[in-house]
C-alpha positions in Angstrom: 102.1 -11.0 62.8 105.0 -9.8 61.2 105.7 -8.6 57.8 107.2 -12.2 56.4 104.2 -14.4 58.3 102.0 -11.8 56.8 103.1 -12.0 53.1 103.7 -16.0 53.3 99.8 -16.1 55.0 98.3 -13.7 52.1 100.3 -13.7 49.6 97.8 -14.7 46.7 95.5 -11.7 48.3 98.0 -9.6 48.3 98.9 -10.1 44.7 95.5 -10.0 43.0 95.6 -6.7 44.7 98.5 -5.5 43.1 97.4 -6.9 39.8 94.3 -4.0 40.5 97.0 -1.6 40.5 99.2 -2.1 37.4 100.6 1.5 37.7 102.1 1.7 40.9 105.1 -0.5 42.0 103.6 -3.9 43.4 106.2 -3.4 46.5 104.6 0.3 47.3 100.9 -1.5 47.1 102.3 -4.6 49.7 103.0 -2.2 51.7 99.8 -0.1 51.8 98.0 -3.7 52.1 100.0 -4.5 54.9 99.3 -1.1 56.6 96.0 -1.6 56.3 96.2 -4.6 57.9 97.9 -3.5 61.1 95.4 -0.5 61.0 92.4 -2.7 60.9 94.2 -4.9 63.8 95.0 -2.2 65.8 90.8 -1.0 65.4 89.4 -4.5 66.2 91.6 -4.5 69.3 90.4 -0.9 70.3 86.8 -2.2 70.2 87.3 -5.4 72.4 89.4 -3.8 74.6 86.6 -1.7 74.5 83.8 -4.0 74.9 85.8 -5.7 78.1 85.8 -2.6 80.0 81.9 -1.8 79.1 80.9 -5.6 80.1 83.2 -6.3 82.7 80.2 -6.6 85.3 78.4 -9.4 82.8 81.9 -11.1 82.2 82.3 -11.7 85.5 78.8 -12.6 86.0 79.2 -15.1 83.3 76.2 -14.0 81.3 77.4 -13.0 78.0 76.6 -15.2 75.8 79.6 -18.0 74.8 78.6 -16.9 70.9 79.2 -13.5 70.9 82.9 -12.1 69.6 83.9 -10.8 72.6 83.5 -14.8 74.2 85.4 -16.1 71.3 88.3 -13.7 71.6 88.7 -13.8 75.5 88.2 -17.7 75.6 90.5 -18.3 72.7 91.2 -22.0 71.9 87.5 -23.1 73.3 84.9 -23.2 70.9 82.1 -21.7 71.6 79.3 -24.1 72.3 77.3 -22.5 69.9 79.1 -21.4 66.8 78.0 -23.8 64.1 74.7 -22.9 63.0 74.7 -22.9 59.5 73.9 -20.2 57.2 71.3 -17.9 57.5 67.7 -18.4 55.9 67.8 -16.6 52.1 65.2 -14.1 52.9 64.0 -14.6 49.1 63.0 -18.2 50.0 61.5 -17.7 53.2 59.3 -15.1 51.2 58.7 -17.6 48.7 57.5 -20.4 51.6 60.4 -22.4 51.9 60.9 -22.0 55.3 61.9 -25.3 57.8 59.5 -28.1 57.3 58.4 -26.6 53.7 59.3 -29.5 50.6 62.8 -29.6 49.7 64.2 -27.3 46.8 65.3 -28.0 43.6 68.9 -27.9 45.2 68.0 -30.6 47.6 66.4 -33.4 45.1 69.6 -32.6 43.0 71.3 -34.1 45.6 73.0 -30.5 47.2 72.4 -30.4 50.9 69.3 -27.5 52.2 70.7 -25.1 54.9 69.5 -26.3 58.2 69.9 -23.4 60.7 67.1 -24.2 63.0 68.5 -27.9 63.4 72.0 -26.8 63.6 71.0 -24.4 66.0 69.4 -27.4 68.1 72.4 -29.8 67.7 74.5 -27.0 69.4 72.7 -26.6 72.2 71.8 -30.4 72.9 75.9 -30.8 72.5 76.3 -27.7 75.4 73.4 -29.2 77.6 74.5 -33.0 77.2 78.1 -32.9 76.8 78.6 -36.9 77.5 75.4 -37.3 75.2 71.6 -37.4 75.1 70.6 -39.3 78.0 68.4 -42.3 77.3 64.2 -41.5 76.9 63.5 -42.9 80.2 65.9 -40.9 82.0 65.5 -37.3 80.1 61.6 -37.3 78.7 61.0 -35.5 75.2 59.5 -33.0 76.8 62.3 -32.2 79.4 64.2 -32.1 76.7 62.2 -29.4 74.4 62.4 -27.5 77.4 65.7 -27.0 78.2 67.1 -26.7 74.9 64.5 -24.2 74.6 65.6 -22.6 77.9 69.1 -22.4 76.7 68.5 -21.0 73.5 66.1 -18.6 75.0 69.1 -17.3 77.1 70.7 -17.3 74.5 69.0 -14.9 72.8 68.3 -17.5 69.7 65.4 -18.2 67.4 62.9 -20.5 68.8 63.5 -24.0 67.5 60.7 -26.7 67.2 60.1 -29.6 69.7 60.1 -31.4 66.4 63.5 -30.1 65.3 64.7 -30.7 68.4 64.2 -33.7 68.7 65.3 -34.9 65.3 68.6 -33.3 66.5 68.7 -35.1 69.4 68.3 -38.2 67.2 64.8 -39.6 69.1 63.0 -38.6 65.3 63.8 -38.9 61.9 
């Protein structure tokens, strides 16, 4: 990215930084940000080149999993099948017992939605496994079904999901 695509990107960045600075010359502090920038570039490109070289056998192999970083920069374009999970569980409330399946919060009756990682997590790999859709009941059983979205998740190297959940997000439960 060059210098004008960089300022016209983050410009509004850029100038709350300078605002931090109010004794130095905004220009002399753009330039620093943008510095810092190509530095940081330069250091994330250092580590993937990196990584490639280190996991070249499991690239070829195909095993590395289609979340990780390194997938997502070498495959750019394709999203990886399983990026959209949701945020992860407060710890706070999964101390306090409001883990999946536990009654909805306050945020939820007031109408905000509960994060859903566990069912996002399912819905990702159901779209990866089924990409034309869930086959019908009589075709795929549930319990093929657990399976293999387990299977996949297990490879994965994701959290276990419930048969429940899974089904739910393969819409055969509400």
């Amino acid at each position: 990215m060059n210098e004008f695509a960089f300022f016209g990107r983050f410009s509004g960045e850029t100038a709350r930084v300078c605002a931090g600075f109010p004794s130095l010359r905004p220009d002399d502090i753009a330039r620093q940000v943008l510095e810092l920038h190509e530095r940081h570039g330069q250091a994330i490109g250092n580590a993937l080149q990196a990584a490639v070289e280190r996991h070249s056998v499991e690239l070829v192999k195909g095993s590395v999993p289609p979340s990780s970083v390194l997938m997502m920069t070498i495959a750019r374009g394709r999203v990886p099948s399983l990026a959209s999970f949701g945020k992860r569980p407060d710890p706070a409330r999964t101390w306090i017992g409001e883990e999946e399946g536990a009654s909805p919060s306050g945020d939820a009756k007031r109408g905000r939605s509960k994060s859903q990682p566990a069912l996002e997590r399912a819905r990702g790999v159901i779209k990866e496994v089924y990409p034309e859709g869930v086959p019908e009941q009589t075709t795929e059983p549930n319990a093929s079904l657990c399976r293999r979205v387990g299977e996949k998740l297990k490879h994965a190297g994701l959290p276990d999901v419930s048969d429940d959940t899974i089904l739910r997000a393969a819409g055969r439960r509400k």
